[in-house]
C-alpha positions as CSV (number, residue, x, y, z in Angstrom):
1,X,-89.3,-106.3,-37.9
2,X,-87.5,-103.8,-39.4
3,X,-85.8,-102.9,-35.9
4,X,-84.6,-106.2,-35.5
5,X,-83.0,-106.5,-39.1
6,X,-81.2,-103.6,-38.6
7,X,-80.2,-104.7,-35.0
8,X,-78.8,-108.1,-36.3
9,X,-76.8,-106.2,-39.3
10,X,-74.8,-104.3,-36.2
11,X,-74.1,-107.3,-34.4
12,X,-72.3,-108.6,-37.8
13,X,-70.9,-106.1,-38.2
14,X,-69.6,-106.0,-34.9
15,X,-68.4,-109.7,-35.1
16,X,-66.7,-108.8,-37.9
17,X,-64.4,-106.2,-36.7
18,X,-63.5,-108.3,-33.7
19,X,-62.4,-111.3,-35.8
20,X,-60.6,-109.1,-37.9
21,X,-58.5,-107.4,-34.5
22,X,-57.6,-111.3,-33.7
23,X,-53.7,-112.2,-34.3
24,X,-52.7,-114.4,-36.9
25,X,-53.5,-118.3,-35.8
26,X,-50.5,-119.6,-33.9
27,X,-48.9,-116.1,-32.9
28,X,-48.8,-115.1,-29.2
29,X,-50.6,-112.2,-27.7
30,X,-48.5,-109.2,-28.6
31,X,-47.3,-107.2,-26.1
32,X,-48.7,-103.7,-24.8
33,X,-47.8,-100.5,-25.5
34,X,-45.9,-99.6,-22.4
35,X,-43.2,-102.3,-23.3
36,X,-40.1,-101.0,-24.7
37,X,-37.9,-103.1,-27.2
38,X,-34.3,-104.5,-26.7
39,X,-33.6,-103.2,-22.8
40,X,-30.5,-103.7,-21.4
41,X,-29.1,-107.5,-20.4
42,X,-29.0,-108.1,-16.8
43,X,-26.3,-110.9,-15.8
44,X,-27.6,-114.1,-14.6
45,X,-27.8,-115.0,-11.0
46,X,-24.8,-116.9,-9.1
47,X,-22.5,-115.3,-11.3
48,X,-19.0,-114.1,-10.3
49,X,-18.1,-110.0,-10.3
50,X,-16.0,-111.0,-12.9
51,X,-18.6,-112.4,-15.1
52,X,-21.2,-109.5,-14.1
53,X,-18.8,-107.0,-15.3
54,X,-17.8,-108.8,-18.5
55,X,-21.5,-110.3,-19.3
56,X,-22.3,-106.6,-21.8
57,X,-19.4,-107.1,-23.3
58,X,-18.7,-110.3,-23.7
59,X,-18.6,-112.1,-27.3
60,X,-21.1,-115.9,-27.5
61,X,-19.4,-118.7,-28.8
62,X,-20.1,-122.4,-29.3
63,X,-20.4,-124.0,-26.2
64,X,-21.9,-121.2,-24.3
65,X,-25.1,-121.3,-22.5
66,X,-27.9,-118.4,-22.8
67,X,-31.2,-118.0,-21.6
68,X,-33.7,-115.9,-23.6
69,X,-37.1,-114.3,-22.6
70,X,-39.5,-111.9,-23.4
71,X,-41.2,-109.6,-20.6
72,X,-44.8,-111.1,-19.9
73,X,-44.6,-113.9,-22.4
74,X,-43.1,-116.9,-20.6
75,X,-44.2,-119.2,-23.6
76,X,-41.0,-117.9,-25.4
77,X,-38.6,-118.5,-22.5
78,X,-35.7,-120.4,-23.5
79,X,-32.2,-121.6,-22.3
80,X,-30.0,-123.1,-24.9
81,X,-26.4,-123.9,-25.5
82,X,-24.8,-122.5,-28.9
83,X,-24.2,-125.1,-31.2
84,X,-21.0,-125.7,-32.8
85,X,-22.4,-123.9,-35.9
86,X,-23.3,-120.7,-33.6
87,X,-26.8,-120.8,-33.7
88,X,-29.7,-122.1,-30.8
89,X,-33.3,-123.0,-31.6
90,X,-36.3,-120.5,-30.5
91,X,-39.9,-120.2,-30.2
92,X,-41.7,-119.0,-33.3
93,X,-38.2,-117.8,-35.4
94,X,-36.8,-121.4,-35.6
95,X,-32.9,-121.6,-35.8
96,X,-30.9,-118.3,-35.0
97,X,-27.0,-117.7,-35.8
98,X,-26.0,-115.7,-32.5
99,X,-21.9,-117.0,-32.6
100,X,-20.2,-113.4,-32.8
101,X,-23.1,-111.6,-30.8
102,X,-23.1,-109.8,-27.4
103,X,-25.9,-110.3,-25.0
104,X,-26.9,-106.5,-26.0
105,X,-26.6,-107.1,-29.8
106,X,-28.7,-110.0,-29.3
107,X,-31.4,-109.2,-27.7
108,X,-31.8,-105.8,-30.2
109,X,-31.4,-108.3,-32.9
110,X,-33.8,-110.9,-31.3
111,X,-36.6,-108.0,-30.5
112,X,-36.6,-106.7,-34.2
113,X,-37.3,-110.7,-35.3
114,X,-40.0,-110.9,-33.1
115,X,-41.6,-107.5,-33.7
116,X,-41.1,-107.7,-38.1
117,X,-42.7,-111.5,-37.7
118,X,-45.6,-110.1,-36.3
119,X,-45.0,-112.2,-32.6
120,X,-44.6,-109.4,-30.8
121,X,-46.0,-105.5,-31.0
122,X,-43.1,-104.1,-28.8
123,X,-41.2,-107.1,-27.3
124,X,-38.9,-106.6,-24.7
125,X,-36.1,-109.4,-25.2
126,X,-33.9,-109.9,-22.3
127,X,-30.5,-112.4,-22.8
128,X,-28.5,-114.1,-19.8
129,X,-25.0,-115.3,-20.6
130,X,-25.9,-118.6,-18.2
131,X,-22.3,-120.2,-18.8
132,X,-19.2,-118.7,-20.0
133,X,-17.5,-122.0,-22.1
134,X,-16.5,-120.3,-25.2
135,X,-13.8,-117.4,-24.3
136,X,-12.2,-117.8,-21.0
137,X,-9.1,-118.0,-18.8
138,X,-8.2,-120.6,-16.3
139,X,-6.5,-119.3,-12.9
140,X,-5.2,-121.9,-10.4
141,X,-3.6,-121.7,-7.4
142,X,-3.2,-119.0,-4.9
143,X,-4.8,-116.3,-6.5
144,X,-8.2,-114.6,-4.7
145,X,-10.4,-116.6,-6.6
146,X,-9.5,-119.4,-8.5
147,X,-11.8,-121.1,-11.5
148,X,-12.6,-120.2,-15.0
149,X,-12.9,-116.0,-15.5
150,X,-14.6,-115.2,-19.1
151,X,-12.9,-112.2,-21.4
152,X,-14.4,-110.4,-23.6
153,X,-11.5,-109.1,-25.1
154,X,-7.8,-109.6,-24.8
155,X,-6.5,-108.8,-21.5
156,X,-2.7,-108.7,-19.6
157,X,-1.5,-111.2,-17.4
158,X,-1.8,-108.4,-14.8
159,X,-5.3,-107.1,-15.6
160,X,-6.6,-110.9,-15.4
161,X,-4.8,-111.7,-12.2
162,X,-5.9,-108.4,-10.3
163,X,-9.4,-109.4,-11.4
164,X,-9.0,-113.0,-9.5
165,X,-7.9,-111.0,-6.2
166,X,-4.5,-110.5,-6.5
167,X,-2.0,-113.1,-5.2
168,X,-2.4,-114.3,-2.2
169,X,0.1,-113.5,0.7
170,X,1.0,-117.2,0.7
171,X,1.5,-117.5,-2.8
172,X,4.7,-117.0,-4.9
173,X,6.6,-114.3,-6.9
174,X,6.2,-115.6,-10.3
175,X,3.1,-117.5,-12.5
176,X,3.3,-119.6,-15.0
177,X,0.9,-119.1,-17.9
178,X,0.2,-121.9,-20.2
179,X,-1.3,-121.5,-23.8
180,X,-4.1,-123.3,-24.9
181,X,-1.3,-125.2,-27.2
182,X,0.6,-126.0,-24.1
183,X,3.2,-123.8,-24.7
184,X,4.3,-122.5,-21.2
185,X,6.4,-119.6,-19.7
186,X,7.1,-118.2,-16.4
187,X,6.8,-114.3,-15.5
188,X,8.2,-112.4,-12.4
189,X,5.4,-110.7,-10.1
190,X,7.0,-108.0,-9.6
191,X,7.6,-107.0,-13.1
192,X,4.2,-107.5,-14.7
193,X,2.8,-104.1,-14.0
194,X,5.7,-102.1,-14.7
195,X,7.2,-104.4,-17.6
196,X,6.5,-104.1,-21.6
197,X,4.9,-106.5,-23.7
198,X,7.4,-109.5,-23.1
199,X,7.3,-109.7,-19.1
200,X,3.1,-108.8,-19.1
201,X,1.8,-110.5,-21.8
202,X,-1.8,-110.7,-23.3
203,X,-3.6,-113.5,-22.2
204,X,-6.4,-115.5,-24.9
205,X,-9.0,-117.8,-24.1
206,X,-8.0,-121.2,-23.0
207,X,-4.8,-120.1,-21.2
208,X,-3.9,-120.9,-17.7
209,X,-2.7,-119.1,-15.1
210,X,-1.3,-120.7,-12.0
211,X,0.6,-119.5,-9.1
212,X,2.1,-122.0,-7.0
213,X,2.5,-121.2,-3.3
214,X,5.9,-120.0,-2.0
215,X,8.6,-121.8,-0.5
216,X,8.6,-121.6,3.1
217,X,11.2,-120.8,5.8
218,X,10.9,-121.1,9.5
219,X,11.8,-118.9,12.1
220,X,11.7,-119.7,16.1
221,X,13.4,-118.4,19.5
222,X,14.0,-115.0,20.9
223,X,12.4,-113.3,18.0
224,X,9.5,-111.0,18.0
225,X,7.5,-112.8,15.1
226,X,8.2,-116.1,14.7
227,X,6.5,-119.0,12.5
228,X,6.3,-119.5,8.7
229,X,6.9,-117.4,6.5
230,X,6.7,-117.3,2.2
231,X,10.3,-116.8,0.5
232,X,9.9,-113.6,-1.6
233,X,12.7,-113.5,-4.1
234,X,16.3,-113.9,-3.4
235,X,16.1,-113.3,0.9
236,X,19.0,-113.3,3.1
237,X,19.2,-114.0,6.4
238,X,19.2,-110.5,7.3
239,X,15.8,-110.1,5.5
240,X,14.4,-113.1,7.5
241,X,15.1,-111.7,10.9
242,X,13.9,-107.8,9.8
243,X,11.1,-109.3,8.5
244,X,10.0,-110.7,11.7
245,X,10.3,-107.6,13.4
246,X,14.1,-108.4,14.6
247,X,15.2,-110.1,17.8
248,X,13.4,-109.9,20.9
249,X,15.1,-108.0,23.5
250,X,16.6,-111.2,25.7
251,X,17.6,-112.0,21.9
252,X,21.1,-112.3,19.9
253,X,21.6,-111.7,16.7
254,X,24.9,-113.1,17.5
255,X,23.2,-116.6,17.9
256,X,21.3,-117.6,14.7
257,X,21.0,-121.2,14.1
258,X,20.5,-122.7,10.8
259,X,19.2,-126.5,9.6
260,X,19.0,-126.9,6.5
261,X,18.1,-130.3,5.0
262,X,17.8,-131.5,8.7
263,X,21.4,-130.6,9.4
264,X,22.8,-127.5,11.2
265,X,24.8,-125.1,9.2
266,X,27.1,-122.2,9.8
267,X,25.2,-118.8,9.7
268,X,25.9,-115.8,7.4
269,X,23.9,-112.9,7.4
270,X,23.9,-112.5,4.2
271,X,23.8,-116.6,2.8
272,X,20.3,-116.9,0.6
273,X,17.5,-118.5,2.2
274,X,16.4,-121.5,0.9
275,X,13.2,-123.6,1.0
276,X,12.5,-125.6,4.3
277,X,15.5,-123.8,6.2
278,X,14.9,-123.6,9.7
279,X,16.2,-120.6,11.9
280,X,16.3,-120.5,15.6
281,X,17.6,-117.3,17.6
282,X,19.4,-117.9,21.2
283,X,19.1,-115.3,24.2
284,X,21.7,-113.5,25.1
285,X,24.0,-113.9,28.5
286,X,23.6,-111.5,30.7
């Protein structure tokens, strides 16, 4: 009897150290000790270089969509969009101001939450900037890659175009930037890397960049490149026919047609090309 007694007062005792291991009621299973808290924010999938390179960096804002999880809990995952008073709703912690927050900032800020509520031992809180809404450019046109292009910061005309691809061989030597309160300017190509404040500007979110496609000229006949071709600033006719590689050898340069506006005009070699003109190059007599 007394073997038993004493047997039954271990199992209680027993019991009673288990119960008292348990997590608080409603809390998830905390996370192991191998998990490390706050690693680095990998960008979302589908995402442009662009926004890969810019997700670290780049500063939520109302309007933008982020997804939230916690390594081995998938009860906490959570995609939200920020609300106009900068916060989203989440598991366990309720309402959560994240307007002014990067996705690293976040999730550090996040994984302390989690871990001082008692949620989490060591969580491991991972944010995905899902949709860029809140601070971003607009580039149109014939750029690389048209389409919205987030910023984290403010960047030149220049810096924001190169990261589109460049302009395309088709498009024009100036762009047009329009501010988000529709004030617009124009800016020559040519002189936004090498030019000051006033012919690069910063650009800010909401602005638009658009680069129309160039004028085109046409060139046929005894010449060693003929087709279309984009008017680059102010070309002559002499620039036309270089730029085709020059006359073909049964070619003269001596007989250069031009219609412009659907009627044939006298040549000069160094007249301005304009937009739709039309060149055809004879053969020579022999």
């Amino acid at each position: 009897m007394k073997f038993v007694k004493t047997l039954l007062g271990s199992i209680l005792v027993l019991a009673a150290a288990a119960a008292g291991a348990q997590p608080p009621a409603g809390a998830p299973p905390a996370a192991t000790a191998a998990q490390t808290q706050a690693q680095p924010t990998r960008p979302a999938a589908g995402q442009t270089q662009a926004e890969k390179d810019l997700a670290a960096g780049y500063v939520l804002g109302p309007d933008d969509v982020v997804e939230v999880t916690v390594l081995g809990q998938p009860e906490f995952a959570t995609r939200a969009r920020i609300k106009a008073n900068g916060t989203i709703q989440l598991p366990f912690i309720g309402e959560q101001k994240v307007e002014g927050e990067t996705a690293l900032t976040l999730a550090a800020k996040l994984s302390e939450l989690l871990r001082a509520g008692g949620y989490y031992a060591k969580p491991v809180v991972n944010v995905e900037i899902s949709s860029f809404a809140s601070r971003y450019v607009t580039l149109l046109g014939a750029v690389g890659q048209t389409g919205l292009q987030p910023v984290d910061r403010d960047y030149h005309l220049s810096e924001v175009i190169a990261r589109a691809g460049g302009i395309r061989a088709d498009g024009a030597d100036y762009v047009t930037l329009t501010r988000a309160n529709g004030e617009q300017h124009d800016y020559d190509f040519e002189k936004l890397a090498a030019g000051g404040p006033e012919d690069d500007p910063l650009v800010h979110p909401g602005d638009k960049i658009y680069v129309p496609e160039a004028d085109l000229y046409y060139i046929y006949g005894a010449i060693n490149q003929p087709g279309q071709f984009p008017i680059k600033g102010e070309m002559t006719v002499r620039n036309v026919i270089a730029r085709s590689g020059g006359v073909s050898p049964s070619g003269s340069i001596k007989r250069i047609k031009l219609y412009r506006n659907g009627q044939e005009q006298k040549v000069d070699l160094d007249m301005k090309v304009q937009a739709g003109d039309v060149f055809t190059v004879g053969e020579r007599f022999f």
